[in-house]
FIRO-438101 format. One record per residue: residue number from 1; residue in one letter; x, y, z of N, C-alpha, C in turn. Coordinates in steps of 0.2 Angstrom, whole numbers, always signed. Example, Ala and Ser with C-alpha at 12.3 -4.5 7.8 and 13.67 -1.06 7.14 Angstrom:
<atoms>
- nr;rest;n_X;n_Y;n_Z;ca_X;ca_Y;ca_Z;c_X;c_Y;c_Z
- 1;A;+66;-28;+39;+62;-22;+39;+66;-16;+39
- 2;S;+64;-11;+35;+68;-5;+36;+64;+0;+39
</atoms>
This chain:
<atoms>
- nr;rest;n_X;n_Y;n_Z;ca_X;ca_Y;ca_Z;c_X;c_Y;c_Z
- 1;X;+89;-391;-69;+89;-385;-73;+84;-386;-79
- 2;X;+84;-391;-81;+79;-390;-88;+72;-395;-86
- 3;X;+71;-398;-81;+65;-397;-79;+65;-390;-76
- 4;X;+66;-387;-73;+65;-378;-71;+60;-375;-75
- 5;X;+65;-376;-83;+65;-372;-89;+59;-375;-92
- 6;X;+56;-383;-89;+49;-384;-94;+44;-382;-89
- 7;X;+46;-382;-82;+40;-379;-79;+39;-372;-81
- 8;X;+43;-369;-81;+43;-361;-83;+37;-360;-90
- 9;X;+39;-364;-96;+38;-364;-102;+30;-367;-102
- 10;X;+31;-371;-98;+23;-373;-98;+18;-367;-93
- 11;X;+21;-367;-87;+17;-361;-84;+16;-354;-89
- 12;X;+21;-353;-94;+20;-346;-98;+15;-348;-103
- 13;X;+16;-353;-104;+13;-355;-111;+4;-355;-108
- 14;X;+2;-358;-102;-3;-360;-97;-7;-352;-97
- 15;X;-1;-347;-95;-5;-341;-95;-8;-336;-99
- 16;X;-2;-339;-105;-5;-337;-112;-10;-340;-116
- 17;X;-11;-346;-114;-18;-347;-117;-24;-346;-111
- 18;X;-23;-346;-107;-29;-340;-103;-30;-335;-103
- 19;X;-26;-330;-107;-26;-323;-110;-28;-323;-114
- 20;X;-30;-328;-119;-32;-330;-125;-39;-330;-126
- 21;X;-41;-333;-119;-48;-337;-119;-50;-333;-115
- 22;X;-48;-327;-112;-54;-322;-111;-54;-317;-115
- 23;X;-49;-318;-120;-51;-312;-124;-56;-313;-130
- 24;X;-54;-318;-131;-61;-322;-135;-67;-323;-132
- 25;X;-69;-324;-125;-73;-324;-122;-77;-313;-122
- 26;X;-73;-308;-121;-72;-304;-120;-75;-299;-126
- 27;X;-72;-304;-135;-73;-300;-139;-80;-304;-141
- 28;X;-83;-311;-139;-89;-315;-138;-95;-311;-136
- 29;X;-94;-308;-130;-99;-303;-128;-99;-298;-131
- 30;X;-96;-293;-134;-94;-287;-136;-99;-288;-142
- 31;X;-97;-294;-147;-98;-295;-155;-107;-294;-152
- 32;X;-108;-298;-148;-115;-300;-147;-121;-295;-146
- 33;X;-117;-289;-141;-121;-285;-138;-123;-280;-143
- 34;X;-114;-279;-148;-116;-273;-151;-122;-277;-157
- 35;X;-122;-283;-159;-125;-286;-164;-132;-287;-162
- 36;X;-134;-286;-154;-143;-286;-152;-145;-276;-154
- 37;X;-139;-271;-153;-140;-266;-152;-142;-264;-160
- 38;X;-136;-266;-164;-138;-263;-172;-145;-267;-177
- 39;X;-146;-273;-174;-152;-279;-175;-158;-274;-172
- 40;X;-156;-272;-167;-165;-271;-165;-168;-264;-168
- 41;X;-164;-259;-172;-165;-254;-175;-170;-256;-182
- 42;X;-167;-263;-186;-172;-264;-190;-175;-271;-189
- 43;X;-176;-270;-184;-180;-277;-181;-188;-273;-181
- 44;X;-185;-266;-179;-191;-262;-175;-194;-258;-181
- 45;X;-191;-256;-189;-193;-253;-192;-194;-259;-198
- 46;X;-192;-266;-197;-196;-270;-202;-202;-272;-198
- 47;X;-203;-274;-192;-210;-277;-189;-215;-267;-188
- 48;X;-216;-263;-187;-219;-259;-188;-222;-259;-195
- 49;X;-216;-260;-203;-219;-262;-204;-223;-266;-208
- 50;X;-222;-271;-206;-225;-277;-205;-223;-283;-210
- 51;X;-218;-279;-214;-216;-281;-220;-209;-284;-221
- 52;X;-207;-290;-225;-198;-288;-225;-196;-285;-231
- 53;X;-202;-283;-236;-200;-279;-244;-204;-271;-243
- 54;X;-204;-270;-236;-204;-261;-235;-199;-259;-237
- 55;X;-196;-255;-242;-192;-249;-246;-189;-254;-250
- 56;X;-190;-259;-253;-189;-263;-257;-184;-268;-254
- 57;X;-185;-272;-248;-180;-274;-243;-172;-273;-243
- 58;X;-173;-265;-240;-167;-261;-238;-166;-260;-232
- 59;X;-169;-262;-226;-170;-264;-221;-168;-271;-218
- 60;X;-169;-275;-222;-166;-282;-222;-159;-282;-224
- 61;X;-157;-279;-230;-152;-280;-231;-146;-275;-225
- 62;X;-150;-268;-222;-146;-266;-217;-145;-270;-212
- 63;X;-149;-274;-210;-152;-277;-205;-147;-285;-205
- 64;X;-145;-287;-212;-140;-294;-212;-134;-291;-212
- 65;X;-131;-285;-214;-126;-281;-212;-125;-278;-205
- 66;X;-127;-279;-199;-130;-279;-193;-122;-284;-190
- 67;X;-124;-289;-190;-119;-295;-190;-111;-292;-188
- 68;X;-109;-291;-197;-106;-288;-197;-104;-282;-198
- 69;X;-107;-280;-197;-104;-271;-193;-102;-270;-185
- 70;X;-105;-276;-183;-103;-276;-176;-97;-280;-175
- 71;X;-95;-284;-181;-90;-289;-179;-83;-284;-180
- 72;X;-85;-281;-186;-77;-278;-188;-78;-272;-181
- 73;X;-82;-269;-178;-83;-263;-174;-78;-268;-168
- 74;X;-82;-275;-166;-76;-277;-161;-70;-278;-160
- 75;X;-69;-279;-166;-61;-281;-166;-58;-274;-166
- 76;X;-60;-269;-170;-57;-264;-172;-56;-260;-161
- 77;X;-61;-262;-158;-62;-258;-151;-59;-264;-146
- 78;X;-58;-270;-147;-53;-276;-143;-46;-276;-147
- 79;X;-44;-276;-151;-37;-277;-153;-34;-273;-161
- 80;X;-40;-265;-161;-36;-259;-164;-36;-262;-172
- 81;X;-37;-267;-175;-38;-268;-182;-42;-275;-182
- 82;X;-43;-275;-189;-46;-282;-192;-44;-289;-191
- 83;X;-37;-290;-190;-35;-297;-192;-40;-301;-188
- 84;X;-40;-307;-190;-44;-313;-188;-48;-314;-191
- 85;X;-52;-310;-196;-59;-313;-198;-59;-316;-205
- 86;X;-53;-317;-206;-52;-323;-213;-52;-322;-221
- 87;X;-50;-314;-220;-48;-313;-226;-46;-316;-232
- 88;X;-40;-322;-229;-37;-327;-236;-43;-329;-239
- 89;X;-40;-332;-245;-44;-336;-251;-45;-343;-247
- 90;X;-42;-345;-245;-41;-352;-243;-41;-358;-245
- 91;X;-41;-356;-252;-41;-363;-257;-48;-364;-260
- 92;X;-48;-365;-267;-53;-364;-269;-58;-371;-270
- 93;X;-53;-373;-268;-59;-381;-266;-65;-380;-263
- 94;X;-62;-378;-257;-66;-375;-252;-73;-371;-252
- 95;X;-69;-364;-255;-75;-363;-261;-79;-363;-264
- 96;X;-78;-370;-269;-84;-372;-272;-88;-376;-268
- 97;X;-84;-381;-264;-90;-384;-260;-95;-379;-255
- 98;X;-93;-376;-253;-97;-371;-248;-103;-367;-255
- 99;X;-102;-366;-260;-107;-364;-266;-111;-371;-267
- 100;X;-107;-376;-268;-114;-383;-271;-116;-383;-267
- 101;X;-114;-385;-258;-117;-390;-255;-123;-386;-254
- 102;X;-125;-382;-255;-133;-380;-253;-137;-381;-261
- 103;X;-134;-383;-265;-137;-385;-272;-138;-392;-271
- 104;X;-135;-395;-267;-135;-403;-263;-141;-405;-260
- 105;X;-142;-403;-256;-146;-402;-250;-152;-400;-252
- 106;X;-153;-395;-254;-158;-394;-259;-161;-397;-265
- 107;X;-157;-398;-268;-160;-403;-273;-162;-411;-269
- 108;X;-161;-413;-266;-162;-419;-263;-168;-419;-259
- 109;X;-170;-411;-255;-175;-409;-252;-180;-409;-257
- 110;X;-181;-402;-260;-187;-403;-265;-188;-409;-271
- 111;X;-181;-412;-271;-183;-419;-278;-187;-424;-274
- 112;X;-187;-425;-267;-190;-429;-264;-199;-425;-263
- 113;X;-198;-421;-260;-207;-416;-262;-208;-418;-270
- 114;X;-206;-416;-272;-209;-419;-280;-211;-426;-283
- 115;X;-208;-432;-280;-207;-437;-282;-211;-441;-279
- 116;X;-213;-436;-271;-218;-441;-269;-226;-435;-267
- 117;X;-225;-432;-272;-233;-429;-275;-235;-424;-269
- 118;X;-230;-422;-267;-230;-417;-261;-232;-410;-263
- 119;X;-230;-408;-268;-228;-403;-272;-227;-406;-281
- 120;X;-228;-400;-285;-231;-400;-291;-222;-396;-292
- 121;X;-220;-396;-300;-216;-393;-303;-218;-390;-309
- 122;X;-214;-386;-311;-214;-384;-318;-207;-379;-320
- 123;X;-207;-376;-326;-201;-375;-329;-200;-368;-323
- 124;X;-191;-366;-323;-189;-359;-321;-189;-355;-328
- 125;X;-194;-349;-326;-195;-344;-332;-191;-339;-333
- 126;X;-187;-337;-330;-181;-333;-329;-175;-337;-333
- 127;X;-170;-330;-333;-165;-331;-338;-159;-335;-334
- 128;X;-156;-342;-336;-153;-345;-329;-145;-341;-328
- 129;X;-145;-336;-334;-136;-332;-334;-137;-327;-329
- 130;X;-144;-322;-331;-146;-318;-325;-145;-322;-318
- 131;X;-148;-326;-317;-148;-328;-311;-142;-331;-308
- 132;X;-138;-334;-312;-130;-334;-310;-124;-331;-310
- 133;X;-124;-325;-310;-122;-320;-311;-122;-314;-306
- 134;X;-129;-311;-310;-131;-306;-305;-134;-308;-298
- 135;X;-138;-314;-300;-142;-316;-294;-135;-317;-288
- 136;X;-131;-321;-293;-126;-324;-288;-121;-319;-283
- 137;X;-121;-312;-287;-118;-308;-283;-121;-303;-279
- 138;X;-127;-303;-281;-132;-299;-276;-130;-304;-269
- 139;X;-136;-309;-271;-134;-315;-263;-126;-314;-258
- 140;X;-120;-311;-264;-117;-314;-261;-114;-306;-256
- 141;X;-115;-301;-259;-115;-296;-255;-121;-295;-249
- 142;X;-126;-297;-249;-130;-297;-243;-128;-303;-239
- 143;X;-126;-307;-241;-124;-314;-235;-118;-311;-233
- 144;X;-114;-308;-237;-108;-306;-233;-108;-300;-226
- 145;X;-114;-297;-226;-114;-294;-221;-116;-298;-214
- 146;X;-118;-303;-213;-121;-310;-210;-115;-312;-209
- 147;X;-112;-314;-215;-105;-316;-212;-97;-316;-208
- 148;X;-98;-310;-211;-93;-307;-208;-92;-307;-199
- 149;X;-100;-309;-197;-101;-307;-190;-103;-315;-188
- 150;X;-105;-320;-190;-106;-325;-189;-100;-331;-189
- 151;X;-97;-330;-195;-92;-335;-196;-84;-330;-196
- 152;X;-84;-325;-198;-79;-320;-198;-75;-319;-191
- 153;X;-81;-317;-186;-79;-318;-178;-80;-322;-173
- 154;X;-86;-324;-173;-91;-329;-168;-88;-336;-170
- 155;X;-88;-338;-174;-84;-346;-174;-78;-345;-173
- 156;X;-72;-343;-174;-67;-343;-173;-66;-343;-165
- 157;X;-68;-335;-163;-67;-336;-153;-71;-340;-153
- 158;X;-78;-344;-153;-80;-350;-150;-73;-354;-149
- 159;X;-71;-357;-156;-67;-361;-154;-60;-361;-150
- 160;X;-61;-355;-146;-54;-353;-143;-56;-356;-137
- 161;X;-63;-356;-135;-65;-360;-129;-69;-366;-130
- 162;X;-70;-368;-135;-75;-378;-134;-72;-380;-139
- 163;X;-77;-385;-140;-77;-390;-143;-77;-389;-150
- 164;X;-77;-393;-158;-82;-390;-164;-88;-390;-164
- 165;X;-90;-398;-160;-97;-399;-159;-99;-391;-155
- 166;X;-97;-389;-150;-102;-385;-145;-102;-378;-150
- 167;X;-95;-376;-153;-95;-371;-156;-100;-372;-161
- 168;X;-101;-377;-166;-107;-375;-171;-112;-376;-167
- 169;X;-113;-380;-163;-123;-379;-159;-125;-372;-157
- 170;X;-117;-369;-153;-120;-360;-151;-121;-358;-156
- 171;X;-116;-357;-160;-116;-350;-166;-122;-353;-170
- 172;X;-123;-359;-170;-131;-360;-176;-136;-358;-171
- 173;X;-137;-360;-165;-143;-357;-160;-143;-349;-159
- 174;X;-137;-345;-159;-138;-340;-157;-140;-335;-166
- 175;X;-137;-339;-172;-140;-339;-178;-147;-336;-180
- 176;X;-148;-343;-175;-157;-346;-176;-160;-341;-173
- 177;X;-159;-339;-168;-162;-334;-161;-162;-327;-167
- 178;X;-158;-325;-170;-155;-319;-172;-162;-319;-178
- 179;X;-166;-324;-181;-170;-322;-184;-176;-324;-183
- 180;X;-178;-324;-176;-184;-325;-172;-189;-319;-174
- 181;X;-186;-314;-173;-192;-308;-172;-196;-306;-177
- 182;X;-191;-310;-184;-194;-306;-190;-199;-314;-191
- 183;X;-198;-319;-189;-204;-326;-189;-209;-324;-186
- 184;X;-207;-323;-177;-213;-321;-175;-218;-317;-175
- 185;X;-214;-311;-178;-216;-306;-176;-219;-300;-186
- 186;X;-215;-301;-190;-216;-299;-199;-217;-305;-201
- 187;X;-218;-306;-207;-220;-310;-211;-213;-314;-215
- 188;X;-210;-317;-210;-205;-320;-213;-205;-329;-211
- 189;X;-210;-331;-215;-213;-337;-215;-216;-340;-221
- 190;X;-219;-346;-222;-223;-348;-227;-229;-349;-226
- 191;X;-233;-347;-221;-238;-347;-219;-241;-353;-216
- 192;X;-238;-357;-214;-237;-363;-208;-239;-360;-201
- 193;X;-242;-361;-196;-240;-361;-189;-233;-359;-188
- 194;X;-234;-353;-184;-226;-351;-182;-224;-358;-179
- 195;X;-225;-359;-174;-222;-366;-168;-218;-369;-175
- 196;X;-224;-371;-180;-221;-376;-184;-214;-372;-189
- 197;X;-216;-367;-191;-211;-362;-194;-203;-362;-190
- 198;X;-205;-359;-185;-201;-360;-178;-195;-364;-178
- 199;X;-199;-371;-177;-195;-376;-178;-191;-379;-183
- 200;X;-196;-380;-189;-190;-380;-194;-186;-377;-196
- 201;X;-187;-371;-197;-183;-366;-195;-174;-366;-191
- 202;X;-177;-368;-187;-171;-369;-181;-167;-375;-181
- 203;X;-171;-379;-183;-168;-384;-183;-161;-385;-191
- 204;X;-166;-383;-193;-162;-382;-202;-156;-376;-200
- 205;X;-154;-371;-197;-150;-366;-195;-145;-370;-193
- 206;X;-148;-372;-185;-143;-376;-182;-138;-381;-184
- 207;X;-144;-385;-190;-138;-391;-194;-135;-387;-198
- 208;X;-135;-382;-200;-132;-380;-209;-125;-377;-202
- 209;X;-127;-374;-197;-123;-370;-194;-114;-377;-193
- 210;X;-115;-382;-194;-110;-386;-196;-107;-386;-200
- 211;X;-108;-388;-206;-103;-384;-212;-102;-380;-212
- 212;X;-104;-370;-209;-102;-366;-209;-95;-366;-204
- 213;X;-95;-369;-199;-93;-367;-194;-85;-373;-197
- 214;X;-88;-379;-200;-81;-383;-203;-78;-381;-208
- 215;X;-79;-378;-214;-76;-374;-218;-72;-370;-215
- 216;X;-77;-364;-212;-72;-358;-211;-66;-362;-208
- 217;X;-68;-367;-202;-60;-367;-197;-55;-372;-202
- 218;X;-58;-375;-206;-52;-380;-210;-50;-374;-216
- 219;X;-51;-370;-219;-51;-366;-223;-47;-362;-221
- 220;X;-49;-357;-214;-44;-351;-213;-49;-347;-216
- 221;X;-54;-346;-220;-59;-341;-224;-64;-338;-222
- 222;X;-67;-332;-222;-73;-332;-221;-77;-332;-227
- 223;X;-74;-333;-234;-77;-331;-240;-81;-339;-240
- 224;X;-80;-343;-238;-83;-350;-237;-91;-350;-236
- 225;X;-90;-346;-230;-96;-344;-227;-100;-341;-229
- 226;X;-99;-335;-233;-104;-330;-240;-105;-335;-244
- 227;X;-101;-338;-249;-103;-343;-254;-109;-348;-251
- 228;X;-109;-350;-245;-112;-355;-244;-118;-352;-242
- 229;X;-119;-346;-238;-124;-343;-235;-127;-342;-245
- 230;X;-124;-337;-246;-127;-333;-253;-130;-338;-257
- 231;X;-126;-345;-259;-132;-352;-264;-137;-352;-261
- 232;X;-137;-355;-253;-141;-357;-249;-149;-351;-251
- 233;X;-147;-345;-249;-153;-339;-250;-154;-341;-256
- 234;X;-150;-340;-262;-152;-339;-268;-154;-347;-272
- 235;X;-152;-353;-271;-155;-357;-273;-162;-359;-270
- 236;X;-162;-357;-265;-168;-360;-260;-174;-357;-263
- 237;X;-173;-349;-261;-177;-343;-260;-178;-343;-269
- 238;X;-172;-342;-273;-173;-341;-279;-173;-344;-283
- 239;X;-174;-350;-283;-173;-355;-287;-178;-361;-287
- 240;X;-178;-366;-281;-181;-372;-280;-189;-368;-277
- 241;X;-188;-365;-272;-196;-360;-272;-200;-357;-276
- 242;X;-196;-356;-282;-200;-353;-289;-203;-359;-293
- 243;X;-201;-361;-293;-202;-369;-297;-207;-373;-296
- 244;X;-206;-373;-288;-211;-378;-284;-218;-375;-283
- 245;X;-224;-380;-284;-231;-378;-286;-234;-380;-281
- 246;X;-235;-376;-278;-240;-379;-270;-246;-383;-272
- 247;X;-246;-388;-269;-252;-394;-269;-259;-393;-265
- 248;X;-257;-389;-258;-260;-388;-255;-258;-390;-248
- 249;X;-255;-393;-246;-250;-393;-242;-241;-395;-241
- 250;X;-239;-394;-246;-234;-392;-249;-229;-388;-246
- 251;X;-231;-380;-240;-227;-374;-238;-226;-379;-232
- 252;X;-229;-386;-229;-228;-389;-224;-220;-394;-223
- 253;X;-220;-395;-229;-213;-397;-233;-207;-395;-235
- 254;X;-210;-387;-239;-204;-384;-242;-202;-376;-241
- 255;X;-198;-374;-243;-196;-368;-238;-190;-368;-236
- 256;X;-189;-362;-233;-183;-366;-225;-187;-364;-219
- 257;X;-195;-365;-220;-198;-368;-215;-203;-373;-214
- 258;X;-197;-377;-218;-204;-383;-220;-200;-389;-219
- 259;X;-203;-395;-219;-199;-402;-215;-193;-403;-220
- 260;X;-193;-403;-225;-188;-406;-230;-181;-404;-227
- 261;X;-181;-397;-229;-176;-393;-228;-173;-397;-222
- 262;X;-175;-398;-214;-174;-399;-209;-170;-405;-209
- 263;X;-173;-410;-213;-172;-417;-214;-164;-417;-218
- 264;X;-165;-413;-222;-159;-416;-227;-155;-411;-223
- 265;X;-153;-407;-220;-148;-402;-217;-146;-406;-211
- 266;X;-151;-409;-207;-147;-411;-201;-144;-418;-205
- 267;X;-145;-422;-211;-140;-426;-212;-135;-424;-214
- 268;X;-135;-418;-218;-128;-414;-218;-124;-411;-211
- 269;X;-126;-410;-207;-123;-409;-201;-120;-416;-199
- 270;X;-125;-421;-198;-120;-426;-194;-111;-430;-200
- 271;X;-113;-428;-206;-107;-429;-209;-103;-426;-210
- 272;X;-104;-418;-205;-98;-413;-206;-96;-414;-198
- 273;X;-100;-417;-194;-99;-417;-187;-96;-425;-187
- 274;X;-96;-429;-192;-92;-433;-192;-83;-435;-193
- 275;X;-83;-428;-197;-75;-425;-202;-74;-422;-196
- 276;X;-77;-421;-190;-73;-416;-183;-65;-415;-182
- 277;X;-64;-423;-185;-57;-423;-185;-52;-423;-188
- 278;X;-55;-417;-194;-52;-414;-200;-50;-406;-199
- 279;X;-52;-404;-193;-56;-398;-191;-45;-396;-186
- 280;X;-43;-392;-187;-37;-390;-184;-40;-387;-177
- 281;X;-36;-391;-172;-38;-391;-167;-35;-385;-160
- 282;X;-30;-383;-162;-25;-379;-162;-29;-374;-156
- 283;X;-34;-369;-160;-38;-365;-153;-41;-370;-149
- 284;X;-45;-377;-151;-47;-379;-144;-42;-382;-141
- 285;X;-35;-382;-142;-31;-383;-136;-30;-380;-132
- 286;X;-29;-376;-134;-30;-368;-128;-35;-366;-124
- 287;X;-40;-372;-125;-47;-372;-120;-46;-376;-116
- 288;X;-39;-378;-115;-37;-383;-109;-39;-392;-112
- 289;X;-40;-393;-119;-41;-399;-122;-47;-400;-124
- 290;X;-52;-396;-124;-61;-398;-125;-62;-397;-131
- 291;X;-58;-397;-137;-59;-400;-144;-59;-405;-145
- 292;X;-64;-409;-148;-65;-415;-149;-63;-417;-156
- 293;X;-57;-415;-158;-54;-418;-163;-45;-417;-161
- 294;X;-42;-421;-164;-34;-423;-162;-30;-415;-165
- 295;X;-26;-417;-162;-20;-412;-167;-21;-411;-174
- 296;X;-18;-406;-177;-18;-407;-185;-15;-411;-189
- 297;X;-10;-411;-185;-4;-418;-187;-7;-425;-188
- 298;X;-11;-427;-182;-14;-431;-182;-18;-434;-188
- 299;X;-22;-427;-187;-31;-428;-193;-25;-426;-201
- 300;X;-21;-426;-201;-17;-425;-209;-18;-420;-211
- 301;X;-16;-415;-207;-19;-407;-209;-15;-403;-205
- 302;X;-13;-396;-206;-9;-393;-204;-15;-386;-202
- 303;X;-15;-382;-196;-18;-376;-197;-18;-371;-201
- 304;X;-24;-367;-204;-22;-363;-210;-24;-358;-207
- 305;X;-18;-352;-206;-20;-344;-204;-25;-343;-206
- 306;X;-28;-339;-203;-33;-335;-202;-31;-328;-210
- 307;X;-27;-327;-208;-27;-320;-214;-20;-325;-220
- 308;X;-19;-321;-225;-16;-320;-230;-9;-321;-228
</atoms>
């Protein structure tokens, strides 16, 4: 009898994580479709015109809201409300580091352009209260619509089917992909050869797509991923780009399409792909064991819900 009772419990258990896993898979495609269908509206009216500061980039910021309009639309049309996308706080550690670590990586990036005559510096002219403040929550309302759809939905069901490693590769490639048209195709470059744009570009997405992907699942948060995305825009973009003084070949290095960036993100990737086993492993059990990090018990971590 009570072998009976564990075959029974394992086959229930067996069936309910394959109900799991295509519903994850089911709301994967969904989140994706609807997020090519609301992306191509201003994919199509910032490349016409030709700009990403046509209506004062209102287009863009509709366009990074794309993401996430289609994430909450999924859930809401796969399982009738919001839960899963990480409402909680998740602890405010967590928090900050998702804000410095692109003040990290960046500063490392451009202090090495600078040090070794790559590029010129000089002072930031702007008010630094303005910039951390207002700036900071400007950033943090446009990255949140990015968010919500990226690390909010897409990492989570990834992880209900692979690995950590496979999950950040996809959501940073499918990331990467998601702002190809406006490299290609608008002026969303630094005037480098696209190929070369291109690649550092993607390459830098793909590794930052690590930390985003480790955070939120050790946190339970999607606030993680705003913070990290919104430094990331606003130190880069507003900050370390203002400052830096082209030499003349300079936009070859700097950016986030230039080599620096590339180099210091993929070392931050192998460090957070190294903590894999900090990462609660919980959904990749339910992918039949293809997470590559142990239980949470194991790794000294307990999983943390998803909501509140």
């Amino acid at each position: 009898m009570v072998t009976t009772i564990d075959v029974r419990s394992a086959a229930g258990a067996g069936a309910a994580g394959a109900e799991e896993r295509r519903e994850a898979r089911a709301k994967v495609v969904t989140y994706l479709i609807l997020t090519l269908l609301f992306s191509s509206i201003f994919y199509a009216l910032i490349i016409s015109a030709g700009s990403l500061s046509v209506h004062g980039g209102a287009y863009v910021f509709a366009l990074m809201w794309s993401p996430g309009t289609a994430a909450l639309l999924t859930r809401l049309l796969r399982q009738r409300n919001l839960r899963g996308e990480g409402w909680g706080w998740g602890g405010t550690r967590w928090q900050l580091l998702a804000y410095v670590l692109p003040m990290a990586y960046a500063t490392v990036a451009y202090g090495a352009v600078w040090l070794l005559g790559l590029g010129g510096v000089h002072a930031y002219e702007r008010s630094m209260l303005v910039f951390l403040t207002l700036g900071t929550a400007q950033s943090c309302l446009s990255a949140l619509g990015e968010e919500l759809g990226w690390r909010g939905l897409l990492v989570p069901e990834l992880a209900k089917l692979t690995s950590f490693t496979r999950t950040s590769l996809i959501s940073g490639g499918i990331w990467a992909l998601w702002h190809m048209p406006l490299i290609l195709f608008a002026d969303y470059n630094s005037g480098t050869p696209k190929w070369f744009a291109v690649l550092c570009f993607a390459v830098m997405v793909v590794a930052i797509a690590f930390p985003f992907a480790w955070l939120r699942l050790v946190s339970g948060s999607v606030w993680t991923g705003m913070f990290l995305h919104a430094s990331h825009n606003l130190w880069i973009q507003g900050f370390f780009d203002r400052i830096t003084v082209d030499t003349g070949t300079t936009r070859w290095y700097t950016t986030e399409f230039g080599a620096a960036l590339a180099l210091t993100t993929t070392v931050v990737a192998f460090v957070f792909w190294r903590l894999r086993d900090r990462v609660p492993s919980t959904a990749g059990a339910l992918a039949g064991g293809t997470a590559d990090s142990p239980e949470p018990a194991a790794a000294g971590l307990t999983p943390t819900p998803s909501e509140p």
